[in-house]
N, C-alpha and C positions, 0 to 999 in steps of 0.2 A: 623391138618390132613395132612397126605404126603402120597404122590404118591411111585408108584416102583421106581421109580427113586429120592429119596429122596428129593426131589422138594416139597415144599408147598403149599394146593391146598387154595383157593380163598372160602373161605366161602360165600354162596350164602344168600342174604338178602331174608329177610322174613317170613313167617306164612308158615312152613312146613307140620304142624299138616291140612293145610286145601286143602281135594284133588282136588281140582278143583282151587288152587290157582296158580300161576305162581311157584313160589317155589318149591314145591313139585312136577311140573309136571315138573322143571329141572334135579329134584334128579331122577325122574323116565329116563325121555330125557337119561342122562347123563350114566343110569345102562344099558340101551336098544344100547347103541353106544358100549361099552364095552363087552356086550354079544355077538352082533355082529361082534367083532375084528377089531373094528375100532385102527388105529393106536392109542397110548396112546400121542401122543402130539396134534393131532388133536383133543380129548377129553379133553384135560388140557386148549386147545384154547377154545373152545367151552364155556368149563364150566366161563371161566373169558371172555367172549365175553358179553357172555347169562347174568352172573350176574349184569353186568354194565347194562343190558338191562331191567331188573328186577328193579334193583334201581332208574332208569331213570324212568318206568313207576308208580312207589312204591311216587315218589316227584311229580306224578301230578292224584294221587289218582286211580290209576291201578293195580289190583289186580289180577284180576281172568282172564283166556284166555280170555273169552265172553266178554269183553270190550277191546281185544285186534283188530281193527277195522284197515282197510287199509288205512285210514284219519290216524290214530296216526303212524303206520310205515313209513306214507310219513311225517312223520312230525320229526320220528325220523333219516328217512332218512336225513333231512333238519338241523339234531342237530348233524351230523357227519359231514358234510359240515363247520358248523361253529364254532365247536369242536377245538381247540387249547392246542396243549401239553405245558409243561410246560416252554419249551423254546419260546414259542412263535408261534412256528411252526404248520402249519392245517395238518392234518391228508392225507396221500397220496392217490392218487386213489385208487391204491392196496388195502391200509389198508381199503379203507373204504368198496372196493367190499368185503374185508374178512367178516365184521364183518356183511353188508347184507346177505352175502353166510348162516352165523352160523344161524342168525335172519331166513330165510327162507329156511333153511331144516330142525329148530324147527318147525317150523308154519306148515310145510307137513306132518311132523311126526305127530303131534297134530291132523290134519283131517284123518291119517291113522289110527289114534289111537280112531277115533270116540269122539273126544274129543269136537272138535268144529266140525260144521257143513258146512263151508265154508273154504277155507286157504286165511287168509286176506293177504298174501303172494303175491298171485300167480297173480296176474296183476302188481308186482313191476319193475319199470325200474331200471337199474344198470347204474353206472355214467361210462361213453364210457374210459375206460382207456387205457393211452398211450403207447405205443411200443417202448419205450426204450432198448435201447442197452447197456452192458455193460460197467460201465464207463471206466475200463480201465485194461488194462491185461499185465503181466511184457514181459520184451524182455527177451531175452536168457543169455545173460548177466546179467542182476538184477538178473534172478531167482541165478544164481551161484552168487552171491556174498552174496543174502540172507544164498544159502544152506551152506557159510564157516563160518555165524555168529557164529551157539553155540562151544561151547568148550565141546570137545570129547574126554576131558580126563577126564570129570565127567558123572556121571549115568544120569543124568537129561540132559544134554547137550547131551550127544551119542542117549537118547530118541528123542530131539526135533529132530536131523539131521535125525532119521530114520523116521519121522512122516511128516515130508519137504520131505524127499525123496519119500515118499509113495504117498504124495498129488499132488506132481508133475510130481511121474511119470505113475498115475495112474487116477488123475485126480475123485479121491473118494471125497466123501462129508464128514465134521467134523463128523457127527453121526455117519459113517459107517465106518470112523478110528477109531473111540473110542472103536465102537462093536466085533472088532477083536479078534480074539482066534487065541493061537499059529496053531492052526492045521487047520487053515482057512487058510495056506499056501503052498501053492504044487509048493515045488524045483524044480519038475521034469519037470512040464512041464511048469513052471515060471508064473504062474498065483494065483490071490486070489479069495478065495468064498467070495461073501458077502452077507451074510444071512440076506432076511427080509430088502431089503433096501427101497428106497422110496416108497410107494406103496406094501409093505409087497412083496417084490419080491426077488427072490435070481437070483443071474448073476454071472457069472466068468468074471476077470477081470486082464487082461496083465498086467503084475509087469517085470519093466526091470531089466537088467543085475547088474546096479548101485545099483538103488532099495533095492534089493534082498543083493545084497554086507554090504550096509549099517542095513539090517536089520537082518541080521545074527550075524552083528559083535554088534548090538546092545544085540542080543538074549543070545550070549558068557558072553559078556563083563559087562554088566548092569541091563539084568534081576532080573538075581536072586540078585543083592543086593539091587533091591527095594521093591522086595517080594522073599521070599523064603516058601510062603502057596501052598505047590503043588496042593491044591484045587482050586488056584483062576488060569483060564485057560485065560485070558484077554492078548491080546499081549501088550497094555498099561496102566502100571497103577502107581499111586502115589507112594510119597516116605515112603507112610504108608500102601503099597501094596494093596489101594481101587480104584476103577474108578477115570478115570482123567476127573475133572466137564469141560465140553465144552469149558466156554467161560476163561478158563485158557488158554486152546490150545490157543483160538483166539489170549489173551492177550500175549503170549508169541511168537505168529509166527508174531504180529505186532510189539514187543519187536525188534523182530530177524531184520525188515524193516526198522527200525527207526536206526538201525546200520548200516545198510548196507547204510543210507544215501537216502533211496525209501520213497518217500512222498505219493505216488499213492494211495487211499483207498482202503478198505478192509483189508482181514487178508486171513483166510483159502482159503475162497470160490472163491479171487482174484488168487490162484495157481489152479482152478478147471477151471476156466476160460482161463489163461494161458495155460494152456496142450491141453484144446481145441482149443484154436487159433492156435497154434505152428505146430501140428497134421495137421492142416488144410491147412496150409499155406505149409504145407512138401506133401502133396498129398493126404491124409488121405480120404477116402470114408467117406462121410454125414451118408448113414447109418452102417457103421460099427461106428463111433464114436458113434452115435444113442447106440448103443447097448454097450460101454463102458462107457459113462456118465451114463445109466438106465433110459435112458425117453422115456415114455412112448409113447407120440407124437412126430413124425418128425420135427413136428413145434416148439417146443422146441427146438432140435439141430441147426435147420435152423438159430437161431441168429448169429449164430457165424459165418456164411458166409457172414453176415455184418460185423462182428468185423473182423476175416481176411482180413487183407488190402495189406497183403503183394503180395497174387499175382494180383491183382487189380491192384497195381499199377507197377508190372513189365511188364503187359500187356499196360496201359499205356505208360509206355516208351518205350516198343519197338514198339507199332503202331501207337502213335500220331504223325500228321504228324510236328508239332510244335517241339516235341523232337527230331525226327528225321532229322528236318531242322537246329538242333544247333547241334547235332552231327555229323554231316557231313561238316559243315560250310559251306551252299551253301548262294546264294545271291539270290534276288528277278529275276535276271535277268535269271540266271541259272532255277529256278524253271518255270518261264513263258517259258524258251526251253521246260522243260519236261512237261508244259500241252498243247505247241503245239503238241508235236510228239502224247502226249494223245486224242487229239484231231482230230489228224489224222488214229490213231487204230483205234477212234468208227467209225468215219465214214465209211473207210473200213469192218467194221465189218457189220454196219448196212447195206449196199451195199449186203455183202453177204447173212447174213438174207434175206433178201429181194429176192435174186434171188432164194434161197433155197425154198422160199416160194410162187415161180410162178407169182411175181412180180416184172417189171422192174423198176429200179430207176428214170428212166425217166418220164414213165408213172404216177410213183405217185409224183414226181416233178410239172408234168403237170396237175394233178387236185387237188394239193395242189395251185397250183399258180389263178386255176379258181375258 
């Protein structure tokens, strides 16, 4: 069984023939999120979340919803905790809030659906996950030394540079360069649509000067001799003129890193991260970036005013009184002058306060002193 996106779906274990069985009320779950237009990788997660949840409860004689009880979700909460992939490695916070998120907005569905009579769900705690920051995002330099890897005197190579140029300078997501169609590009007013992005949303999206240069010359020069189907309308596509499968991109934009001598992890998403930082660091308004990433929360944008460190720390060196005591080359002796004369502003100052305020300095000298 495969999906639209020719991806093979996860056969789900069990007695489907019986309606009240877990099984069967997946295959229903799973048509009811689809009718609904739930995104289709969200339904692809779901379905291989849910199944592994099904097998788990299938190996300790759990069949049917009505023995699906808040003791056994806390207990399979308790088997994603000591869950070990095959490297060795336990299962991250993230992953594991994912896989409760799937586990209980089946379980709501199920008492919306009159299914069960309780959601043995709905008193479940989630494990407190950590607020990590971006591990790490290129300088302006790496990114140029990545974008001269491929070689642009082949089709395949004039692609990857215009797909580098697109992600850096536009700061799009792998899905939403993949999904491009020539006519998702407006010359005129140098911007791209991106239809149906995270969250089924469409946003116009600033394509610079470079950008735009390199994707044109890509459009000329290498298109059509990797498809020439004037049916297929995809700005990017294989050398068999089919969609280019995702984690090709990844493998080949870490190809392009591993040349350029950049050890930093990630692939795409590290140039998505990059463009925001850069942006940010150049002056760039929180919520206008907000609205060229496509997130939907501010809080989501707001990370990256942690990862921006560049003007952090130019503010640092020009106010800390430590840098500004080695940039000037003063001595201990020098700086003990300037917090006498500091020392003599406040007191003048407070004197005045004080008279301004119908109080003579004297007067509260002398019932300070009694």
């Amino acid at each position: 069984m495969t999906s639209r996106n020719g991806l093979t779906k996860k056969l789900i274990p069990g007695d489907a023939g019986d309606p009240a069985g877990l099984t069967a009320l997946l295959h229903r779950y799973l048509i009811w999120l689809e009718t609904h237009h739930f995104a289709e990788n969200t339904v692809n997660i779901r379905r291989l979340q849910l199944a592994r949840f099904i097998s788990w409860c299938d190996d300790r004689s759990v069949t049917q919803a009505r023995q699906v009880t808040p003791e056994l979700i806390e207990r399979f909460q308790r088997h994603l905790y000591y869950y070990r992939k095959k490297d060795g490695q336990p299962l991250s916070i993230s992953s594991q809030s994912h896989w409760l998120t799937s586990l209980r907005s089946w379980m709501k569905w199920m008492k919306d659906q009159r299914v069960v009579e309780l959601n043995p769900a709905l008193e479940m705690v989630f494990p407190k996950e950590e607020k990590r920051l971006p591990r790490h995002a290129l300088t302006q330099e790496e990114v140029e030394a990545v974008l001269a890897q491929p070689d642009i005197t082949r089709p395949c190579g004039l692609r990857m540079r215009a797909i580098l140029e697109l992600l850096y300078s536009s700061g799009l997501r792998r899905k939403e360069v993949l999904g491009l169609v020539r006519s998702d590009i407006d010359r005129e007013r140098r911007v791209i649509l991106v239809r149906l992005g995270k969250g089924k949303k469409d946003r116009f999206v600033p394509l610079g000067e470079r950008a735009l240069h390199w994707l044109d010359k890509y459009l000329t020069e290498a298109r059509s001799k990797l498809s020439d189907d004037p049916t297929q309308q995809l700005l990017f596509v294989s050398t068999t003129g089919r969609p280019l499968h995702p984690n090709y991109i990844s493998s080949q934009v870490r190809l392009m890193m591993n040349r350029a001598g950049i050890a930093k992890a990630g692939s795409c998403h590290l140039f998505r991260h990059t463009a925001a930082t850069l942006m940010l660091d150049a002056g760039a308004d929180i919520r206008h970036l907000q609205a060229i990433l496509g997130h939907e929360s501010l809080c989501t944008t707001q990370i990256y005013t942690h990862v921006s460190i560049g003007k952090l720390c130019e503010v640092h060196k020009r106010t800390h009184p430590a840098r500004l005591f080695r940039r000037r080359g003063g001595t201990s002796r020098e700086w003990r002058h300037y917090a006498r004369i500091l020392s003599t502003v406040w007191q003048r100052a407070s004197q005045l306060i004080q008279r301004l305020l119908g109080r003579s300095p004297s007067v509260s000298n002398a019932s300070s002193t009694d």
